[in-house]
C-alpha positions, 0 to 999 in steps of 0.5 A: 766397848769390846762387843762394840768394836768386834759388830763393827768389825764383822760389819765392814768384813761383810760389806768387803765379802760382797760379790762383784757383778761380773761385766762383759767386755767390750767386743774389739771388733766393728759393729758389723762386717761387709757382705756384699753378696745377698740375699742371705735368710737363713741363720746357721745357728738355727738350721741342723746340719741335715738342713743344711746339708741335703745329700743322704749320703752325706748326711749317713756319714755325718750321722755315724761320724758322730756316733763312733769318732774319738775326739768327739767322745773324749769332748764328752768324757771332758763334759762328763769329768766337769759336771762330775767336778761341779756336783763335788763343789756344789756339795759343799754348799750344804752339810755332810751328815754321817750315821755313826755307830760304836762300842767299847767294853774295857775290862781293869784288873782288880789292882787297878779298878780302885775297887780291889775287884775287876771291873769291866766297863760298857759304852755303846754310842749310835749318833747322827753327825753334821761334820765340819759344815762350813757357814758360807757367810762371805760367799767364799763357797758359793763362789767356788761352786760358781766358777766349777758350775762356769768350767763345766759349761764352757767344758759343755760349749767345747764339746759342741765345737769339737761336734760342729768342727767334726761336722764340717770336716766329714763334709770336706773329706767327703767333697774332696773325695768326690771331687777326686773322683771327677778329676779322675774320671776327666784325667782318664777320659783325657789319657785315652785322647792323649793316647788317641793322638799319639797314635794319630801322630804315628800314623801321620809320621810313618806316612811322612806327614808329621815330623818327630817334634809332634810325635814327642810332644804328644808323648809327653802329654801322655805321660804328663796325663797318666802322672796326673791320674796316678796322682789324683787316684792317690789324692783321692786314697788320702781323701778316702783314709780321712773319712774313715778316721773321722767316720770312726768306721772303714767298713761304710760302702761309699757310693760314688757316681755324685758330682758336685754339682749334685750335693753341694749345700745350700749357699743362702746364710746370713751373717746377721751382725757380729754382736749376736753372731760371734757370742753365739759361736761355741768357742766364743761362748767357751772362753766367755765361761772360763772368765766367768769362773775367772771372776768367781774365784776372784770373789773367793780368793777375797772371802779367803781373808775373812773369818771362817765358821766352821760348825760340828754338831752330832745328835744320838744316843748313849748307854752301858747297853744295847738294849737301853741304848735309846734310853740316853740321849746324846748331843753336841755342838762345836761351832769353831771360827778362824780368821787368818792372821798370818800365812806368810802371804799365801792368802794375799797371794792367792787373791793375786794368783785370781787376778792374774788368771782374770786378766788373761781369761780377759785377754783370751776371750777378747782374742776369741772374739778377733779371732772369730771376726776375722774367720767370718769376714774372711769367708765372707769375703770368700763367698763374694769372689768364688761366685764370681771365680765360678762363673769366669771358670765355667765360661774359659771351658765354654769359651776353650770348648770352641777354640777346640772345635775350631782347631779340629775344624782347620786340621780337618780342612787341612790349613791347621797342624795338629799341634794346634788341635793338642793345644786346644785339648790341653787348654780345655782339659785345664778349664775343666780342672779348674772349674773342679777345683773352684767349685770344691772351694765354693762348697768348703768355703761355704762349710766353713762359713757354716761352722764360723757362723755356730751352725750344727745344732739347731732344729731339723726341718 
């Protein structure tokens, strides 16, 4: 009856070991997203970032910045510390064998030998061991080695964000130091023109047609333009400094003399749909990881209440000589069980601690998820209203282009001031300002949208 009771008790300690199957959540966010501007072919997760962006230059710096930058190679230290954690659980899956050698000679004096004379004892042992080989009956194990196997690669997947993230920042800095630089080239275009006027304005003062209120407000304007440069020069410095820090390299010999217009990336990403989109994104397939190693240590911390099967076997040989040391055969085998009676709850409290970490693996993976949803439709939204934005910039200039020649026209007929000529000046210089700026943000959107999409690694051509 005894034997009957102890089978039916392992029995239904087995059917309790099994592994749970691990279920992904539900996403929390629509089916899909609205992207009026079309057509979009390509898929960022399939197209390497020196596809994507076309300017050698750019592309030189991406290269080296992935190459020398320091968060990028502590991402990989990360990568390299997990894989070396996983290699150390997955070893417990199988037995550590050990070559053991050893020797004792003991010398009793004559009084204590028993034989009233001294004797002196030899033993050598040489022994391979199995030591302490745990048989995984209940998975508790193999689970562990799942849930490091899960935190290596969502370790692996936040290298690859750190990689994509780093991309896409070398491409703004470097955008922003070009953009600095047109508006440095139109603030100082605009203080020769400034300083122009101002001359003009003397002239007409000192022959008494232009009054001291003209003459101060064209001053005005020129400090107000040479204010704007200092600026833009520092703006640009700051730009600059960036780009070394993510280049890892201050000594890289950057070419200006490019417009936006000239290295801006290709705008035709499609956004797919969210479901095949956002599990593709590193952060994303990172947090899905970390749950998933969630759910194998659930799985363990449950086996922790079953027995646990613990074998120690060592087979050699043994003798009083080293030369008739293989002549004696040597074994043993101590398989030892232990089952949890009572721990004061550190068990039951350590299935608890699992559950809880679960359930909050759940919750940061689900935000994740909400997380990348809103980055994308934000910037799709983006994409739609710059286009539009650059197109109205570009018309103002056309349009504050001619207001300008029609001020210059009347002055020069002698029926309008030159008040009305600074006027026009102003506003064409701020058109122009502003068609940087909007453009700068079309293209770091656009990088953006690159990065949110999962794009960076794909094949090259």
């Amino acid at each position: 009856m005894l034997k009957v009771l102890l089978l039916a008790a392992l029995l239904g300690l087995c059917s309790c070991a099994q592994t749970t199957k691990y279920e992904r959540p539900t996403l929390p966010v629509p089916n899909q997203w609205d992207d009026a501007f079309a057509p979009h072919q390509k898929n960022a997760t399939k197209t390497h970032w020196r596809v994507f962006f076309s300017d050698p230059q750019l592309q030189r710096l991406i290269a080296i910045a992935l190459k020398n930058n320091r968060d990028l190679r502590i991402a990989a230290g990360r990568v390299e510390e997990a894989r070396a954690q996983f290699g150390i659980t997955r070893a417990d899956l199988g037995p550590t064998f050990n070559l053991m050698g050893s020797g004792n000679l003991t010398t009793y004096p004559a009084n204590l030998s028993g034989t009233g004379m001294p004797l002196t004892s030899r033993r050598f042992d040489l022994s391979v061991s199995a030591v302490s080989f745990e048989v995984d009956f209940w998975g508790r194990v193999a689970n562990l080695t799942e849930a490091a196997r899960m935190s290596y690669l969502s370790t692996e997947e936040s290298r690859r964000s750190v990689y994509l993230s780093l991309v896409a920042d070398v491409a703004q800095a470097y955008l922003t130091v070009i953009q600095m630089g047109e508006l440095i080239d139109l603030e100082r275009s605009t203080v020769l023109l400034r300083d122009e006027s101002l001359n003009i304005i003397k002239k007409g003062q000192d022959l008494g047609g232009a009054n001291d209120f003209e003459y101060q407000q064209a001053r005005g304007m020129l400090e107000s333009a040479q204010s704007e440069l200092a600026g833009y020069e520092h703006q640009k410095n700051v730009a600059r400094n960036k780009l070394n820090f993510l280049l890892g390299d201050a000594s890289f010999d950057l070419k200006t003399g490019a417009t936006l217009d000239d290295i801006g990336p290709d705008f035709g990403l499609a956004a797919g749909l969210p479901a095949d989109v956002l599990l593709l994104r590193p952060d994303v397939m990172a947090a899905e990881q970390r749950l998933m190693a969630a759910h194998a240590n659930i799985d363990a911390a449950r086996a922790a209440f079953l027995p646990k099967v613990v074998l120690t076997a060592s087979l050699g040989a043994a003798s009083e000589g080293l030369l008739s040391l293989f002549a004696g055969r040597a074994w043993s085998f101590m398989p030892s069980l232990t089952m949890p009676l009572f721990d004061g709850g550190r068990t039951a409290a350590g299935l608890d601690l699992a559950q809880a970490r679960k359930v909050i693996a759940v919750a940061e993976y689900e935000r994740s998820i909400q997380v990348a949803f809103r980055e994308v439709a934000d910037l799709l939204s983006a994409r739609a209203s710059l286009a539009q934005q650059v197109k109205s910039s570009n018309a103002r200039v056309q349009v504050s282009a001619r207001r300008l020649e029609i001020a210059k026209g009347r002055f020069d007929a002698g029926v309008g001031g030159y008040l009305d000529v600074l006027d026009a000046q102003r506003e064409v210089i701020a058109a122009l300002q502003t068609a940087a700026q909007v453009r700068l943000a079309q293209l770091e959107s656009n990088v953006q949208l690159y990065k949110a999409l999962g794009g960076g690694q794909g094949e090259v051509g």
